[in-house]
N, C-alpha and C positions, 0 to 999 in steps of 0.2 A: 504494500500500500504506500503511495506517494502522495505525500499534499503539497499545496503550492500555495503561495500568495494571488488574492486577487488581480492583483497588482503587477502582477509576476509577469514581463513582456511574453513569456514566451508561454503564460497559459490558456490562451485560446488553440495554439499550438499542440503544447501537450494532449489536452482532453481531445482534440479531434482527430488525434493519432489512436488515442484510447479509444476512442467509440467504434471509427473504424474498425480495430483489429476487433471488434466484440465483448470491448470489454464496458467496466462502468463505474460512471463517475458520480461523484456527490459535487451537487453545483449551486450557489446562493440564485433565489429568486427577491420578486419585491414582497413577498411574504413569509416562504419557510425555505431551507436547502430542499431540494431536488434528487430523487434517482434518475441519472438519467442513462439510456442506451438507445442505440441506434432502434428504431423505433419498428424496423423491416426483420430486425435479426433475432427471428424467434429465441435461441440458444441465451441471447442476452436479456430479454427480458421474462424469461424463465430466473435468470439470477433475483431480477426481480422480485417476482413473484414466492421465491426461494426464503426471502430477506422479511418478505411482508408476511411470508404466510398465509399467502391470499390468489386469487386466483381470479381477477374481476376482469373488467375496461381499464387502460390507465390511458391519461390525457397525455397530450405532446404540447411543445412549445413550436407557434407559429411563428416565424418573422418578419411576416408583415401581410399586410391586408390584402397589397397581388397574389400572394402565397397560399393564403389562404381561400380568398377569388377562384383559383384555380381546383380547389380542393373538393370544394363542396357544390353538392344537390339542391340549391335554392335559389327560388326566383331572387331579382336583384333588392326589389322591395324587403324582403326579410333579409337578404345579406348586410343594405344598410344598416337595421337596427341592431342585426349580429354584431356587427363593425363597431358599432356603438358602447356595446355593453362591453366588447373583447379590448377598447380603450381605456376601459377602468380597471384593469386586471383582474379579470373575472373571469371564469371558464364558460364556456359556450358549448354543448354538445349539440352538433349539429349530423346531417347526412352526410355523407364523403363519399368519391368515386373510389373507384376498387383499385385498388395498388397505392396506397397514399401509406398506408401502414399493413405491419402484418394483422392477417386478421384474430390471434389472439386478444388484441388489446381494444379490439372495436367490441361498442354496444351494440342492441338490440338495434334491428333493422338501419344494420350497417351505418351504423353513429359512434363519432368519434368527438370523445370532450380535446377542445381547445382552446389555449390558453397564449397571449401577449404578452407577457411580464413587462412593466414597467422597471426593465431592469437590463444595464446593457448587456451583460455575461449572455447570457442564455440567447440574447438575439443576434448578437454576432457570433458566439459558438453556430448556431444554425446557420444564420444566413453563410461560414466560410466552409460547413458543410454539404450546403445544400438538400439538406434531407432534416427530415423532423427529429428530435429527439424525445425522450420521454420525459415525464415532469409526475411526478408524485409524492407524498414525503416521505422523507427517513425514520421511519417508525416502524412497528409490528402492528398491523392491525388488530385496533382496540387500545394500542398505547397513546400515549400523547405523539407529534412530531418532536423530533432531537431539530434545534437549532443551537448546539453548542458543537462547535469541529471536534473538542476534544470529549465530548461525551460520544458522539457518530462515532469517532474512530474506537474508545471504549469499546463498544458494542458492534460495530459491526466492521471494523477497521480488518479483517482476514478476506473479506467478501467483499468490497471495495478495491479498486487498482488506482482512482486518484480520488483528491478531494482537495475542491477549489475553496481556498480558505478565506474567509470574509469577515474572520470574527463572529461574534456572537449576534446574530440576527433578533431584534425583537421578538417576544410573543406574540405568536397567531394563530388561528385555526385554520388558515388557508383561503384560501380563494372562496369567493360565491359562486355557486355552479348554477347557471339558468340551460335548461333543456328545452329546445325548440320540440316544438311538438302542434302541428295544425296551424301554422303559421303564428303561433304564439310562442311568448320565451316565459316559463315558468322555472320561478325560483324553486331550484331541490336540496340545496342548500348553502345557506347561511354561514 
């Protein structure tokens, strides 16, 4: 396990050599650190799922609204107001065309929550890979999320291969996730 400073020139670098080769990385957002794996590569987000003890949908980080444009199943009218909500950093599960991720990580009738972070890491990680990565927190499901590096490394620091270090992140619960559904966006959680 390697950590790096945020700060660190050369850690957009590092992590997108990480993800590439299939491995995974713990990455600060504008609310909790992040699991994040190449979003396509089944084997890696089974590490995932491995870590969480869980076995659901995980969201990905979009990098920008072209990106996301491109992604999804919805007229432009509800794309605006997706756009809307996904500026506030909030998760958006929306429809997705087929190959955008593996389909382990997609919900019900091929939906996929997405997430903007108001945070530069995560969007320029993406945008210098071109592909989505995964975004969920560093916890066991049913725990709280770890926003301290050196608790994450604590606990899951063998099963980790980096961890982009940003200090101690305030306390959160995460994102608000709103679910499209019938051309409405309903909050599913707070």
């Amino acid at each position: 396990m390697e950590s790096i400073s945020i700060d660190d020139k050369d850690a957009i670098h590092r992590a997108s050599k990480i993800i590439k080769s299939g491995g995974l990385i713990v990455y600060p957002t504008d609310t909790l650190y992040g699991l994040g794996v190449d979003s396509k590569n089944e084997s890696a987000i089974n590490k995932i799922n491995q870590i969480k003890n869980r076995k659901t949908p995980i969201s990905v980080i979009g990098w920008s609204i072209d990106v996301i444009t491109n992604w999804t199943n919805i007229s432009s009218h509800d794309l605006l107001m997706a756009n809307n909500i996904l500026t506030e950093s909030n998760t958006v599960i929306l429809p997705v065309k087929d190959n955008i991720v593996h389909a382990s990580i997609l919900g019900a009738n091929q939906t996929l929550g997405i997430r903007m972070p108001k945070y530069r890491f995560p969007i320029e990680l993406c945008n210098n890979l071109g592909f989505p990565i995964t975004t969920t927190s560093v916890n066991k499901t049913g725990d709280s999320p770890l926003n301290d590096p050196e608790l994450i490394i604590d606990q899951f620091g063998s099963k980790i291969d980096l961890i982009i270090d940003a200090g101690i992140l305030p306390t959160s619960s995460g994102s608000t996730i709103y679910k499209f559904n019938n051309s409405k966006f309903e909050i599913i959680r707070s």
